[in-house]
MIZABA-897234 format. One line per 3 residues: number of its first residue (from 1); for each residue z, y, x of C-alpha. Coordinates in Angstrom, 2 decimals. Layout:
NUM> Z/Y/X | ...
//
This chain:
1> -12.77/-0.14/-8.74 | -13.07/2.67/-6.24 | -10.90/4.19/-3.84
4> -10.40/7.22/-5.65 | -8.98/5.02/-8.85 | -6.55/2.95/-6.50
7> -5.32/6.57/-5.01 | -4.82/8.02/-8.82 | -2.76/4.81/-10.09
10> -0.86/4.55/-7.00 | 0.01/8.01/-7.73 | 1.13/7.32/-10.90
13> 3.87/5.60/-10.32 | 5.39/8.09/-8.38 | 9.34/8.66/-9.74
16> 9.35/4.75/-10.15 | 13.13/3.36/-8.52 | 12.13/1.63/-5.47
19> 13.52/-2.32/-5.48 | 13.66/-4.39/-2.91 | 11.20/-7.62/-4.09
22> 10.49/-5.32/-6.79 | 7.11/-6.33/-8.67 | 7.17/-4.69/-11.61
25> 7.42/-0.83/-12.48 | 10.16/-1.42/-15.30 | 12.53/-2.23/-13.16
28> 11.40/-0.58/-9.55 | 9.16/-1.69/-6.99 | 9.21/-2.04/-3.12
31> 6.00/-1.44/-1.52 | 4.23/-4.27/-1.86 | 5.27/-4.39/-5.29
34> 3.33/-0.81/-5.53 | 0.22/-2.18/-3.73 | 0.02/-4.54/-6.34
37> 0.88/-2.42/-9.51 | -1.59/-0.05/-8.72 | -4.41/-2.56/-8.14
40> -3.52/-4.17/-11.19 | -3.40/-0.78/-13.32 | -7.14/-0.51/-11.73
43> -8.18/-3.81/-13.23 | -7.88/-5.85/-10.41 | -4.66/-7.57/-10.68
46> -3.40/-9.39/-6.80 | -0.75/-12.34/-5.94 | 1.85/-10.90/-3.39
49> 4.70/-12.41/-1.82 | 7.78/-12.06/-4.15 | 9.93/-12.40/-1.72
52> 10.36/-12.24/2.11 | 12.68/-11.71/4.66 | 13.91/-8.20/5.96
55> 12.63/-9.00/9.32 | 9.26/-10.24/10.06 | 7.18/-11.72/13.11
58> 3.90/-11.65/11.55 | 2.86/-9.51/8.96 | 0.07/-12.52/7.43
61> 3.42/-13.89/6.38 | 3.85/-10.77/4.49 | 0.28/-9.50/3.28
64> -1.71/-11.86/2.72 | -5.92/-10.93/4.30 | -6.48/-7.74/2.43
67> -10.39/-8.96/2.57 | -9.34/-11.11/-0.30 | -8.76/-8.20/-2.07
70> -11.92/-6.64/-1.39 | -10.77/-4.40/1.60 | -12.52/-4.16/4.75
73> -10.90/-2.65/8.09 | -11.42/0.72/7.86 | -12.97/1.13/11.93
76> -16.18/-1.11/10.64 | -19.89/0.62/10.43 | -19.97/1.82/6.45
79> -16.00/3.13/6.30 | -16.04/5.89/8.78 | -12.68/7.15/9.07
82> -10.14/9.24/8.63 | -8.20/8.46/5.32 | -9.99/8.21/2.39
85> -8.28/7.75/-1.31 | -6.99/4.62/-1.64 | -6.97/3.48/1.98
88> -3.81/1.17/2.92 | -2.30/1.44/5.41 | 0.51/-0.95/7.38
91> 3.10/0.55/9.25 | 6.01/-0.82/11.50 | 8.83/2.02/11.16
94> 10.45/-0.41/13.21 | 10.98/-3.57/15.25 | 9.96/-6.32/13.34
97> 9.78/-3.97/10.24 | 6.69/-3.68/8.17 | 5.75/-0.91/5.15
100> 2.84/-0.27/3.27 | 1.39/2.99/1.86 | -1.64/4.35/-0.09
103> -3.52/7.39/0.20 | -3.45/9.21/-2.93 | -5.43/12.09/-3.98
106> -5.19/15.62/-2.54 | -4.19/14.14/0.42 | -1.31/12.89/0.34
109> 0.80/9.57/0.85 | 2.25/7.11/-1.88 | 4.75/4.99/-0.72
112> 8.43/3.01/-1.96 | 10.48/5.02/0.18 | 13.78/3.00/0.71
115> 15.93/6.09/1.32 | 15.21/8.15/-1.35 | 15.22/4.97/-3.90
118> 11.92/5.86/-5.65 | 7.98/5.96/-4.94 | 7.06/9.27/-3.58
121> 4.19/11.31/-2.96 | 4.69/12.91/0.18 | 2.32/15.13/2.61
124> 2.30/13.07/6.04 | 1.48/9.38/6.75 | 4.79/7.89/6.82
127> 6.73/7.23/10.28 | 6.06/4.18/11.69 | 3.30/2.47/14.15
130> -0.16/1.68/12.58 | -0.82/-1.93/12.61 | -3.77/-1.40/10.37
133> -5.91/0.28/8.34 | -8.05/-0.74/5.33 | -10.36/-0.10/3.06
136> -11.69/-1.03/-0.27 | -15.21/-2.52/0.50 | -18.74/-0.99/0.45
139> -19.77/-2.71/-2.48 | -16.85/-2.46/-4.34
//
């Protein structure tokens, strides 16, 4: 899987209702639930929480280590940044708020967007202070 496949089936599923806890693209799909859809549509299917509270302390309660899904920070030696296709990205839009979104191709941002009730593709890194940055490893 490369980084460029993870950005193209994140993209996808743009148009998909967003759904709180949602996990599978039938029915809608928060952003987690898009994390994992896209990996899985790539081949590489991953266990995330199915549910979790609104507000959260620590986000390991809420992502699991993304290095067990073959990502790597994205500030180590061989993953120079900026964003790359199919980097993820955590974001705190507010206290004790976390969100998740992909880079997609042409760059651009894939994320559940909770207002606007669907997955969108959207031009700018969504609001929200980066807690981290990842990519999918060198030898992936």
């Amino acid at each position: 899987m490369s980084g460029p496949a993870l950005a193209r089936a994140a993209a996808a599923l743009a148009g998909v209702p967003f759904r709180l806890h949602g996990r599978d693209p039938r029915h809608g799909l928060d952003c987690i639930g898009l994390f994992a859809a896209a990996m899985a549509s790539c081949g590489r299917p991953v266990q995330v929480p199915g549910g979790y509270a609104l507000r959260l302390s620590n986000p390991a309660d809420w992502l699991p280590d993304p290095r067990s899904y073959g990502f790597q920070p994205a500030d180590e030696p061989c993953l120079p940044a900026p964003y790359l296709p199919g980097d993820v990205v955590m974001l705190s839009p507010g206290p004790a708020q976390l969100h998740l979104a992909i880079r997609g191709p042409d760059k651009c941002w894939v994320h559940a967007h909770a207002g606007l009730r669907r997955v969108v593709l959207q031009p700018c890194l969504p609001p929200g202070e980066l807690l981290g940055h990842w990519r999918l490893a060198c030898s992936s």
